[in-house]
Each structure stands twice: as structure tokens, then as C-alpha cells.
C-alpha positions in Angstrom: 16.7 -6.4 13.6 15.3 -9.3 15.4 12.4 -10.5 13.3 11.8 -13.4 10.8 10.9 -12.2 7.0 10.2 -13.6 4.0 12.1 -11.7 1.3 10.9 -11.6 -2.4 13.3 -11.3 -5.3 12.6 -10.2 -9.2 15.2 -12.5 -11.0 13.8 -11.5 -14.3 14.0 -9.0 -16.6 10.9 -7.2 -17.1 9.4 -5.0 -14.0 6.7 -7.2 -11.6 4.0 -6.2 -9.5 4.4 -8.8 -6.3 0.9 -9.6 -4.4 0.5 -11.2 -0.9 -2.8 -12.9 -0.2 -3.6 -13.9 3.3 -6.2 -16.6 4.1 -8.5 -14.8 6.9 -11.6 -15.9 8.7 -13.7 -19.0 9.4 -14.5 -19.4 5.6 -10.7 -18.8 4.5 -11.7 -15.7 1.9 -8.6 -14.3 0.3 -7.8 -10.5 1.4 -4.9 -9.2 -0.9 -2.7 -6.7 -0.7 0.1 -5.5 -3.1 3.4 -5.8 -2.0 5.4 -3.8 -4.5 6.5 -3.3 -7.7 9.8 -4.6 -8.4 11.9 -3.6 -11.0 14.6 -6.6 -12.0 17.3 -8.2 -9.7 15.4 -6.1 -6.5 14.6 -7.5 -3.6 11.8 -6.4 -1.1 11.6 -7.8 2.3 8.2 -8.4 4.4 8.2 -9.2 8.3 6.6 -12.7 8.8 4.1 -12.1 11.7 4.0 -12.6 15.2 0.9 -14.5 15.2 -0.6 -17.1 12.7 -0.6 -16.4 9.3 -1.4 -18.9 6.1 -1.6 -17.4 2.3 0.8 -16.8 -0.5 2.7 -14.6 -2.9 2.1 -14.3 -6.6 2.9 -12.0 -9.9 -0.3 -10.7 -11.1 -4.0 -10.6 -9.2 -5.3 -13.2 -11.8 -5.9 -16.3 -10.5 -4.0 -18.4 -13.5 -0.8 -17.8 -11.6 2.3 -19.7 -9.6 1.9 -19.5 -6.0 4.3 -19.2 -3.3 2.6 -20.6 -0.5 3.5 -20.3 3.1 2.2 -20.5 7.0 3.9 -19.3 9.4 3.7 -20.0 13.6 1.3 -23.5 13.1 1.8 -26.1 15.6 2.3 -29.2 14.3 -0.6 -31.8 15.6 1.5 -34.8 16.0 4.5 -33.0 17.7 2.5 -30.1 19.3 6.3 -28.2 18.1 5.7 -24.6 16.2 6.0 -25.0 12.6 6.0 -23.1 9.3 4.9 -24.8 6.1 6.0 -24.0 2.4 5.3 -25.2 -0.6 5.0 -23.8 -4.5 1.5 -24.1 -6.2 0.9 -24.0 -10.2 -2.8 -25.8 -9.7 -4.8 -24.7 -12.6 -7.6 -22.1 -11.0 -10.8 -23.6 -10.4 -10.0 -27.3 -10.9 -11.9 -30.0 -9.1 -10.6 -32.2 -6.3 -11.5 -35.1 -8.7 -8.3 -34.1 -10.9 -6.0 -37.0 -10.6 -2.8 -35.4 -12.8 -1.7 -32.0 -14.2 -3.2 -32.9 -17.7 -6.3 -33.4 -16.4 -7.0 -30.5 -14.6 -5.6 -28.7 -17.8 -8.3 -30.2 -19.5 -11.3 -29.7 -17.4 -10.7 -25.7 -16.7 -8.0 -24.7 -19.7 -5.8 -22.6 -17.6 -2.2 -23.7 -16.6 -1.6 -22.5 -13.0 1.5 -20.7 -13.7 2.6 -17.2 -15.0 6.2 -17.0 -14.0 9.3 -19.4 -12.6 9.6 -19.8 -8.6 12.0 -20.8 -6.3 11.5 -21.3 -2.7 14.7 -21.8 -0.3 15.1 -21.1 3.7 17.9 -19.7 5.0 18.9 -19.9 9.0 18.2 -16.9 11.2 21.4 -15.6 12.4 21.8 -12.1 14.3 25.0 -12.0 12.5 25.3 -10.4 9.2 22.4 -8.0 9.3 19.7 -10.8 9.9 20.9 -12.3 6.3 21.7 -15.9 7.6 23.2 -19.0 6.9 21.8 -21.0 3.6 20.1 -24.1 4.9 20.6 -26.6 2.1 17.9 -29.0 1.0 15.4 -26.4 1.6 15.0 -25.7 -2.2 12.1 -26.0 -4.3 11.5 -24.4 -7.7 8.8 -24.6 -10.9 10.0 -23.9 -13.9 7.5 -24.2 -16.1 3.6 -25.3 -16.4 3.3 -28.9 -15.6 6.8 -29.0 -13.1 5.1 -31.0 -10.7 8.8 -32.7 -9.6 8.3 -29.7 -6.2 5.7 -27.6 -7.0 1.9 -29.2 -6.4 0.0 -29.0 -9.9 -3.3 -30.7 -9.0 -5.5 -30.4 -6.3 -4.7 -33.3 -3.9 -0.8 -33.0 -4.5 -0.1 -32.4 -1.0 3.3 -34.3 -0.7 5.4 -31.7 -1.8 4.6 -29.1 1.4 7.8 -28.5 3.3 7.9 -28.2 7.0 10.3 -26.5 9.0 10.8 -25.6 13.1 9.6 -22.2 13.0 12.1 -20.6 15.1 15.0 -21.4 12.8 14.0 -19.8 9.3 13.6 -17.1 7.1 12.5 -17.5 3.7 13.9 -16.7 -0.2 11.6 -16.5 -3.1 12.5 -15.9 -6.2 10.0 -15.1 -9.0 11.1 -14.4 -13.0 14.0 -16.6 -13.7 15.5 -18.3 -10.7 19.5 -19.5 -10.6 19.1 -23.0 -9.8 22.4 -24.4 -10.1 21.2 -28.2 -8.9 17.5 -29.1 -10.2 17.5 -32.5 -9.1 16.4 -32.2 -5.1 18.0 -28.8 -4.5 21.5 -30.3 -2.6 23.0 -27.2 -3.6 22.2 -23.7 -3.3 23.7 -20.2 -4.4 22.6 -16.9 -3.0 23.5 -13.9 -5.8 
């Protein structure tokens, strides 16, 4: 099993319907697809693509939900190196680039940007153990809660918080329900269940 993957887990306790959403075409339209239905503590696993690929993982088809965001096989345009980037977005829906802070964007559309807790981590691509790799630590990013802006980006122009990461190197954890962070402040350490 030689392929990179991205596998989603249900650390909650109620049933949830996972979504993938891929960004196609010149004017980037959304074209969804669901995933699965997983009931709590499973875990599905989806093959990251060969190719390009930029979109994102959610509970629920509404758009007042948390976003796992991801793309895979980028170059980067100061290095020219293949990258992937990943970040967590709880952005209210429909709120304008103007939006300087959570509140305000909470304000102008009254929606929240979040549905459920998210964490993000990477772990290395070994061949070793079934493909399950080695935890990189420091990769972890999480939200919590509405407004959790200390990793996830919760208005529009948030962009520090996108990770990047040599492509060749990772596959990628996300956890949606009720993650087990065990260190919330800048994820130094990590625990796989």
C-alpha cells in the first residue's frame, strides 16, 4: 500500500455524515461528494490524489460548518519544492473580506463557522506498519469551539495559520466530534488512540 491518504476519524459520540468538497475549474465552484457515514470512534481512510487537488472535509452539507482544509501536490512559488497545505477553517459563511476579527464577521452574517471540534495532525509516511507512520510532532492544530482562532482561521483574511509541509513526507489525521488533545498550547505533543 504505497499511497498517501488522509484518514478521517468520528471521536464523538453521536453518528456523522463526513463530506469532501473539492475546489474544481477556473472559477473554483465546489463539487461535493459524501464520504461516509461514520458511526463513533471509526475511522475511514481516502487516497490523496496523484495530481493537484485543493478543498476540504466537513460534517454536514450546510455551509455554517468547521472546515478541514487541505491541498495536496502545490509547488511552492518561492522554493519551486512540492508542497501540501493544511489548515482548519470556522469563518462564518458568507462574511466579507472587510471582516477584521471573529466578532465582527459574527455580527455582519450571524452564523458561527463551526458545527463540530477539529483536529488536524500529520503523521510520516513509513512503508512500515501497514502505511500507519511515524507521528510528526508539531504538526497539530485543533478548534474547539466557535471563535478558537488560536489555529483555526475564523475571519476571512486569517491566512497565518495555513501549515505547509514537503509533500512527499506526509499523510494526514483529522479528527472531527471530540478530539484528544492532550497539549493545547502549540501541539508539542501528540497521542494517536
Amino acid at each position: 500500500m504505497d499511497f498517501r491518504y488522509v484518514s478521517v476519524k468520528n471521536a464523538g459520540t453521536t453518528t456523522l455524515d463526513i463530506y469532501v468538497f473539492s475546489r474544481v475549474g477556473v472559477y473554483s465552484r465546489n463539487v461535493h461528494s459524501k464520504l461516509g457515514t461514520l458511526l463513533p470512534q471509526h475511522t475511514i481512510k481516502w487516497k490523496i490524489p496523484d495530481d493537484h487537488w485543493a478543498g476540504h472535509f466537513r460534517v454536514s452539507e450546510s455551509q455554517n460548518a468547521t472546515l478541514a482544509e487541505f491541498t495536496f501536490n502545490g509547488f511552492s512559488s518561492q522554493t519551486g519544492i512540492p508542497e501540501d497545505t493544511y489548515s482548519i477553517c470556522a469563518v462564518p459563511p458568507q462574511s466579507p473580506k472587510t471582516c477584521k476579527n471573529y466578532s465582527e464577521c459574527v455580527k455582519h452574517t450571524k452564523r458561527t463557522g463551526f458545527n463540530v471540534p477539529v483536529k488536524i495532525y500529520q503523521t510520516k509516511k513509513t512503508l512500515k506498519d501497514n502505511n500507519k507512520g511515524e507521528l510528526l510532532l508539531g504538526s497539530e492544530i485543533s478548534c474547539r469551539r466557535a471563535g478558537d482562532g488560536k489555529y483555526a482561521r475564523v475571519y476571512p483574511n486569517d491566512t497565518g495559520k495555513i501549515r505547509i509541509s514537503p509533500q512527499e513526507i506526509s499523510n494526514y489525521q483529522i479528527e472531527f466530534g471530540k478530539p484528544n488533545i492532550t497539549n493545547y498550547n502549540g501541539g508539542s505533543k501528540i497521542r494517536l488512540r
